[in-house]
N, C-alpha and C positions, 0 to 999 in steps of 0.2 A: 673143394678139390685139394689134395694133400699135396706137400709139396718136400723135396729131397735138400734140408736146410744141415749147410753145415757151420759150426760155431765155431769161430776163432777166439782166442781170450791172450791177454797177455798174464803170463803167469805168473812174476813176483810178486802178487798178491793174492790172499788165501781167502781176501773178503769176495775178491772178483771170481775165483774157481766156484764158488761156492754160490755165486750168486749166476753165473753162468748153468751151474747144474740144476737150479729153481728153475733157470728160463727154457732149458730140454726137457723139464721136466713138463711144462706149461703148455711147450709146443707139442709134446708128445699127445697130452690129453685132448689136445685139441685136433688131431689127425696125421700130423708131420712126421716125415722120420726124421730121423736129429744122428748126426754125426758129429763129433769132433775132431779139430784139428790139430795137428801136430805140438809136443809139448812143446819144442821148439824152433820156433819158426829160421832160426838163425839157419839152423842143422837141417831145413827142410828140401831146401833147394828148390828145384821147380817140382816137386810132388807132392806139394799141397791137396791135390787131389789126381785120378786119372782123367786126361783130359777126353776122353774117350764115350766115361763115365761122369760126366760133373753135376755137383750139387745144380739145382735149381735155384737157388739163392744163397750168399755167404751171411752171415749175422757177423760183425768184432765187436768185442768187450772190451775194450780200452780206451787207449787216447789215438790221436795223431799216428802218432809214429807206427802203431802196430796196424793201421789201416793201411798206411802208403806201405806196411813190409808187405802186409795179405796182397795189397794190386800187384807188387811188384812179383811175389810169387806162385801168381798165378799161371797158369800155361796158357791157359785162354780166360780173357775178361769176360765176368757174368755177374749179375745185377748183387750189389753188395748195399749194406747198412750198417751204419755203425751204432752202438749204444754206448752214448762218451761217460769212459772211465779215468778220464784224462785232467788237465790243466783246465783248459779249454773247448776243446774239440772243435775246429771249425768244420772238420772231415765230419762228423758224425752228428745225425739229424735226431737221434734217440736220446734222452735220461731216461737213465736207470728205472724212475717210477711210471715210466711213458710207453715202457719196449712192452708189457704185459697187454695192454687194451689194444696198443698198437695194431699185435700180431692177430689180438681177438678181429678185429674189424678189416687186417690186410685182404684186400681180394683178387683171383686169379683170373686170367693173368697180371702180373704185378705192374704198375708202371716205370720209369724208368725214364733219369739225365745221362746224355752221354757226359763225360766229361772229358774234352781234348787231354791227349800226350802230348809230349814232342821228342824224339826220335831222335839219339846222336849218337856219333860216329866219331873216330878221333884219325884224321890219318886215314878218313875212306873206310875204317873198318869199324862193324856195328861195337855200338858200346851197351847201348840198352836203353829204355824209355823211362822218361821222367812224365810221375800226376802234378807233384809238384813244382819241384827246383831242379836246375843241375849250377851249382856252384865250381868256378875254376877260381882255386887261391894258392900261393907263395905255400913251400913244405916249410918253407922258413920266416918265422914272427920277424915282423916289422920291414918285412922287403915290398915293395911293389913290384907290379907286373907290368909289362905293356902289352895294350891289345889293339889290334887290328880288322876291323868288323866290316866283312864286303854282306852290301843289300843286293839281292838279283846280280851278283859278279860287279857291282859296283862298288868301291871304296866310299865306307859312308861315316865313319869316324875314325881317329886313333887317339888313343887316351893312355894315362896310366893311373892306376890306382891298386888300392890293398886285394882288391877280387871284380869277378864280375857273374851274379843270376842269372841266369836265363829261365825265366817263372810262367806256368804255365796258367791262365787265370782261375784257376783253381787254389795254385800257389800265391797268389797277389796277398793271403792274409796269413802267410807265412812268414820266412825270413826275408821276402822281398818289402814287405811290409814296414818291417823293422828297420831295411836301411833306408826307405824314404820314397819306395814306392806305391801310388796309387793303387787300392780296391779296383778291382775286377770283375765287372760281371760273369760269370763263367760261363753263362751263354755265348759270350763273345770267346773266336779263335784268332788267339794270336801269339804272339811269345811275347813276353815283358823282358823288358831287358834292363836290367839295376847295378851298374858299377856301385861298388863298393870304397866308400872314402875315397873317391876319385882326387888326384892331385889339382885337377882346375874342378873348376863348382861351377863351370860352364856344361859339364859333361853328366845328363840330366835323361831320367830314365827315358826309355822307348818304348813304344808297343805298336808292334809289329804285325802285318796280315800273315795269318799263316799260311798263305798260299805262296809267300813272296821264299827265296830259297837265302840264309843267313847263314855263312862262314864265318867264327871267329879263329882269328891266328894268334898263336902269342909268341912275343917278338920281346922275349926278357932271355938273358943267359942266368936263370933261376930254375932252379927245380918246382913243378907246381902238380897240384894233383884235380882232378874232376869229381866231384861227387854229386851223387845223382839220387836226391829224396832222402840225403842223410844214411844211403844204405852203403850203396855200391860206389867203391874208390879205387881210382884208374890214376894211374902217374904220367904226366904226359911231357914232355920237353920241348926247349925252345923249336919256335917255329912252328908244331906241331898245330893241324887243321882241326877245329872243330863243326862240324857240319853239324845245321840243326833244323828237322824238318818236322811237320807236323806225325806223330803217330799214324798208323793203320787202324791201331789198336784201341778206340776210345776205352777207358771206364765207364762203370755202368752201376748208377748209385742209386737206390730206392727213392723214386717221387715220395716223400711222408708229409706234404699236401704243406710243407713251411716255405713262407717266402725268405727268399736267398738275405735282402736285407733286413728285414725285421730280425734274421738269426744273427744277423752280422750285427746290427746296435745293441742285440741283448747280447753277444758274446763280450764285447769290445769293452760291455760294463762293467764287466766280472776279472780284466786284465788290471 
């Protein structure tokens, strides 16, 4: 059964265009129709595709960061794969020499992980959905912040430090990683929570149900900004609410039959 596949690539390299056009090519012979996506996804906006109209499956050719822009500009989530052209790729289940047999053997209909969002708001008003991170830090190096974290309308910490993650466990082997929190199964829903260089070392990551409702306030007279997956960046000011709740929305990443840790100890060997 064919299926309506469209190809994301990141384009500053001419090995990846080129080696993306082998892989339309590959799909084509084999019954697919093959679209491509936007030269630039910056300039795409949410018209990655009509949502009306959408591919059957998304294919990206890169690393990290050009998979979390494709979820992000998608109009509606539907079953993606990545083939990592990247660092590392934690997002992406494909090498390069793997995507060819792969597609030979994929069968219809495809299987499919959801992968929780989490949904935030600044001020009551929607901001946008993070697959992996939304970071609040200082516009200004070497300031801290202070935060105010209500769990279910309860006051459940206040702290100060240089930033604070909110990671979605998809995110846990991203930057939350790096400042010192905990792997993630991403079966589990919940929101990871990883202050950044916190001023006490008492003030120690969280992971949160996401059924439970989490407000952060920030209670600095500092200018700070929100950034959500490294894409989308929002200025927010003292006192300002950040409300974060589970997505409507999951992600939809291709079953490619790898367990989640086995990919994780062979990634983690190559960093």
């Amino acid at each position: 059964m064919w299926m309506d596949i469209l190809i994301i690539i990141r384009i500053e390299d001419p090995r990846i265009r080129k080696y993306a056009e082998q892989l339309g090519c590959h799909l084509t012979n084999i019954g697919h129709h093959i679209r491509f996506g936007p030269e630039n996804l910056h300039e795409g906006g949410d018209k990655l595709f009509d949502p009306a109209h959408p591919p059957d499956l998304v294919v990206v050719v890169g690393g990290d960061g050009t998979i979390l822009l494709t979820a992000q500009h998608m109009p509606i989530q539907i079953p993606l794969i990545g083939v990592n052209w990247g660092e590392v790729g934690f997002l992406a289940d494909l090498e390069p020499d793997e995507a060819f047999a792969f597609f030979d053997q994929m069968k219809v209909p495809i299987q499919t992980e959801q992968r929780m969002r989490i949904s935030l708001a600044i001020d009551g008003r929607y901001t946008g959905d993070a697959l992996n991170e939304a970071l609040i830090v200082t516009d200004r190096p070497a300031k801290m912040l202070k935060f105010l974290i209500h769990i279910n309308g309860v006051i459940a910490e206040r702290f100060r430090a240089d930033g604070l993650l909110i990671s979605t466990p998809t995110g846990s082997t991203a930057y939350a990683m790096s400042a010192g929190g905990p792997i993630v199964d991403p079966r589990v829903e919940g929101f990871l929570m990883v202050p950044i260089a916190p001023f006490m070392l008492s003030n120690r990551p969280h992971l949160i149900d996401s059924s439970r409702t989490v407000r952060v306030t920030l209670e600095a007279e500092k200018p700070a900004k929100l950034v959500i997956d490294g894409q989308i960046i929002c200025h927010i000011g003292e006192m300002s609410t950040i409300d974060i709740t589970r997505s409507q929305h999951p992600a939809l990443f291709v079953d490619a039959g790898e367990n989640f840790f086995e990919k994780i100890n062979r990634k983690l060997r190559h960093l």
